[in-house]
N, C-alpha and C positions, 0 to 999 in steps of 0.2 A: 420607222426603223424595223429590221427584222426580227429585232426581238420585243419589241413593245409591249409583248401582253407582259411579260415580263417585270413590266412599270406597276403591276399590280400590289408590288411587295409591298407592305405596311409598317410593315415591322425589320422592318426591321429583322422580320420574317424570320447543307446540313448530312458511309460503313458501322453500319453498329450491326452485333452479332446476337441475337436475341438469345436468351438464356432460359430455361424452364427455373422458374423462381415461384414462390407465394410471392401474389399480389395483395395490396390493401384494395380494399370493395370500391374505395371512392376512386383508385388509379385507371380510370378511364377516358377516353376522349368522346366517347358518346354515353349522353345524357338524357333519359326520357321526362317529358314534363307531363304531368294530368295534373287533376284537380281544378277546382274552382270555378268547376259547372263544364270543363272542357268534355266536349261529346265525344272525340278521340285523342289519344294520346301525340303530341309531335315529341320533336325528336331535335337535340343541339349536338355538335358535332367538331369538334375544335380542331381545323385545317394546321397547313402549315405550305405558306405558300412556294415553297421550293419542293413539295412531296409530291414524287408521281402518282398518278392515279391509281397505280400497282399496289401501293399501300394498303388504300379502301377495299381494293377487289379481291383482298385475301380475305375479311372481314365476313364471315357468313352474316350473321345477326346483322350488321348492319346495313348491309345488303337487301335484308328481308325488311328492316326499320322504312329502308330508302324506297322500296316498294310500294310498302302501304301508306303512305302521304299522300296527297292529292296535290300540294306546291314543293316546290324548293326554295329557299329564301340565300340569298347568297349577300357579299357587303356590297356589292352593286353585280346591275345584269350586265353580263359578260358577253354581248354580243357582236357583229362585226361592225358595229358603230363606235367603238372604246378607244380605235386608235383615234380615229377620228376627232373626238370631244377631247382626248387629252393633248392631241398633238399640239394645241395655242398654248397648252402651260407651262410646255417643255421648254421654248425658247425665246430668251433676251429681246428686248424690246431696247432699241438704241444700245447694245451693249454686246461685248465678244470675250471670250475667256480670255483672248491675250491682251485686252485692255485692264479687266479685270484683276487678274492674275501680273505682279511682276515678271519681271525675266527669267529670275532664278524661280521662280511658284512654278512659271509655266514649264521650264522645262523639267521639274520633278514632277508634276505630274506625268507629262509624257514620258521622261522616263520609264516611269512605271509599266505605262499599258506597252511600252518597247520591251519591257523585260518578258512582257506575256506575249508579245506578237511581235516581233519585231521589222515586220515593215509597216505597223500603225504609226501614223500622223493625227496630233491631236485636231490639226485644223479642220479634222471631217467635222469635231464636237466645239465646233469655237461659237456657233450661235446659240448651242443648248447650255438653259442653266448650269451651274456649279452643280446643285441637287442631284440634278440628271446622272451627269459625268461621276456621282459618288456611286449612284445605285451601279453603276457600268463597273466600277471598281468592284465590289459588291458579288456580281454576277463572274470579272473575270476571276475572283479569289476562290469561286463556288466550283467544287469538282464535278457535282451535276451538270453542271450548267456546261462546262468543256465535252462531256458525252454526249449532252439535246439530253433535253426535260423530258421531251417528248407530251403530253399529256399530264395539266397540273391537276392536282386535285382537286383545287373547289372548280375548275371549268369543268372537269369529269360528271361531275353533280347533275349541274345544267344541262349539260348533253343527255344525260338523261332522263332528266326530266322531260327534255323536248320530243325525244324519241318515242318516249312514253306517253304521249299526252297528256302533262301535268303540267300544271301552271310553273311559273318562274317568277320572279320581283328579287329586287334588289332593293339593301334597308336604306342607300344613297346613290347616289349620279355621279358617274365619271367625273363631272364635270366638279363636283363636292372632294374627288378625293384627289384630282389632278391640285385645286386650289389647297387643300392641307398637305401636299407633300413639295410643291413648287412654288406659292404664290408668297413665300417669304423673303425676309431680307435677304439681299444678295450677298453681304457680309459675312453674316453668318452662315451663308450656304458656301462662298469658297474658305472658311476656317473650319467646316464642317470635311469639307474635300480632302483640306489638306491633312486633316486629323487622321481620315481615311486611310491616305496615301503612306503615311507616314506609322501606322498602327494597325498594319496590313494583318500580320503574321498573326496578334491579338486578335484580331476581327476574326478572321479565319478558322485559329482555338473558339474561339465563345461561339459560331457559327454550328461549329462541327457539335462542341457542348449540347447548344439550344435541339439540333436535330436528334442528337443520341438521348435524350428525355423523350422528345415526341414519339420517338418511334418505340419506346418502351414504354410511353404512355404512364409517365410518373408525373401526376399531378402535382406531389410534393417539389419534387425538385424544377418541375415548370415554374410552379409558383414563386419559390424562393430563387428563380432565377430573372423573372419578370419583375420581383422586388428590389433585386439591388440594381438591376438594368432601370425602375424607376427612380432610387434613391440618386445616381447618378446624372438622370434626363428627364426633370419632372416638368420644364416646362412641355417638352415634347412628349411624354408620354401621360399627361394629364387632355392633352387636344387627341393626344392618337386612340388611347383606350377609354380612359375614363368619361369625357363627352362626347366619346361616339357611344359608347354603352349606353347612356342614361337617352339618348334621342332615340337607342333602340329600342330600349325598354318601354316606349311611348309607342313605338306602332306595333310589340309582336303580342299583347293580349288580343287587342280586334282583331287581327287577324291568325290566330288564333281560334276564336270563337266560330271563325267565315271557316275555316279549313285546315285537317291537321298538316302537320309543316316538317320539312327537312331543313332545317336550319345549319347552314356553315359558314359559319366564320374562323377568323386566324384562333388560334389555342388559346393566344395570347387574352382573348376577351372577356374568356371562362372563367378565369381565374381573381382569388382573394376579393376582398369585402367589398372592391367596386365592380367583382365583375357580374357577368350574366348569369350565371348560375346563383349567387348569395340574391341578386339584385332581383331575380325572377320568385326566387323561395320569400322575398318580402313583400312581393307583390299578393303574396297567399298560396301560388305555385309549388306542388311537389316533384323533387326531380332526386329522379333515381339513377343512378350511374348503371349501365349495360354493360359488360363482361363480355369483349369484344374476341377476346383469344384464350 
């Protein structure tokens, strides 16, 4: 599809007016790691996968961070194979949204996407999972997303790293994140839809919420928003963050040690006692918050 890369969001994944305020030292989204015999410093970076890459490129410091690395480590390589590997998980095997879906399901969901487009027909999305069809909700409720993204941020990274000649990797395989966002019950992915469909206006508030923290870079209020969004969805955000953290935490010391690193992931990773940052500082790791603006 034309917006596929798109399919990248995790999280669950946002106008805010930036204010001249006193910041707290830890309220930043790039984070340097040394210590424990590292011969240069790397660098974590907490994305937000609906932010242009305009964000980053006000950033001086971190600009100069992203310079001196030798890799970029991103949550998979972002290249023109991604549609590809995802495209088998996006759709129904033996199945259609209007089998799936009742009379009355099907046609509130299409309502919806009528309300935003009004000569859309759900039938173009009748082979793709229910999951699919939520992130499409998703993406039409996003004000961004109605202008063009244009350029996301964590693909920004990679680009230049390639440009640069600097290595690239990814911490998983397309193919890892198409089966955690698609390879679930079908049940619960059209009760997931219609929760969507139906708690638009909510999604939309807490949407705009989660970006106006990222962009003022208030770790506090990240955190305490990534808490009650897990108090709410722990089985899904126990598979989303916290065991993909702890398989990251297994490959970024060695490589680490091979070369120092630009590391970006969603914000969402960074964050409280399971995330990347407590979990890298128990590994023996020091990390200092960077004072990006």
């Amino acid at each position: 599809m034309k917006n596929i890369k798109l399919l990248l969001i995790l999280l669950i994944g946002f106008n805010i007016s930036l204010q001249a305020q006193t910041k707290k030292a830890s309220n930043s989204l790039l984070w340097e790691i040394s210590g424990k015999g590292l011969k240069k410093p790397s660098y974590l970076f907490g994305t937000h996968h609906l932010v242009n890459a305009k964000f980053a490129d006000t950033m001086k410091v971190l600009q100069e961070k992203l310079k001196s690395v030798d890799a970029v480590v991103g949550e998979i390589l972002m290249d023109s194979t991604v549609q590809t590997k995802l495209g088998p998980f996006l759709i129904m095997k033996n199945n259609t949204l209007n089998s799936l879906l009742t009379k009355a399901e099907y046609k509130e969901v299409e309502d919806y996407f009528k309300s935003k487009q009004p000569d859309f027909e759900l039938k173009q999305l009748n082979n793709f999972k229910p999951a699919m069809v939520s992130i499409m909700v998703a993406l039409f409720d996003d004000p961004e997303v109605q202008k063009g993204l244009g350029d996301g941020i964590d693909d920004s990274f990679q680009k230049y790293a390639k440009k640069n000649a600097k290595s690239v990797f990814g911490l998983e395989t397309a193919e890892y994140q198409g089966a955690l966002l698609f390879d679930t019950d079908l049940q619960k992915q059209k009760k997931a839809l219609l929760k969507a469909i139906r708690e638009t206006a909510k999604n939309k508030q807490k949407m705009e919420e989660l970006k106006t923290y990222y962009l003022a870079q208030d770790i506090d209020k990240l955190t305490s928003f990534f808490k009650a969004f897990d108090e709410e969805n722990k089985e899904f955000m126990t598979e989303m963050l916290k065991n993909r953290n702890k398989r990251w935490l297994d490959q970024l010391p060695a490589q680490m040690e091979k070369q120092s690193l630009f590391i970006a992931v969603g914000a969402g990773h960074l964050l409280g006692d399971e995330g990347l940052i407590k979990g890298l500082q128990t590994l023996g790791y020091t990390l200092k918050p960077i004072a990006t603006n």
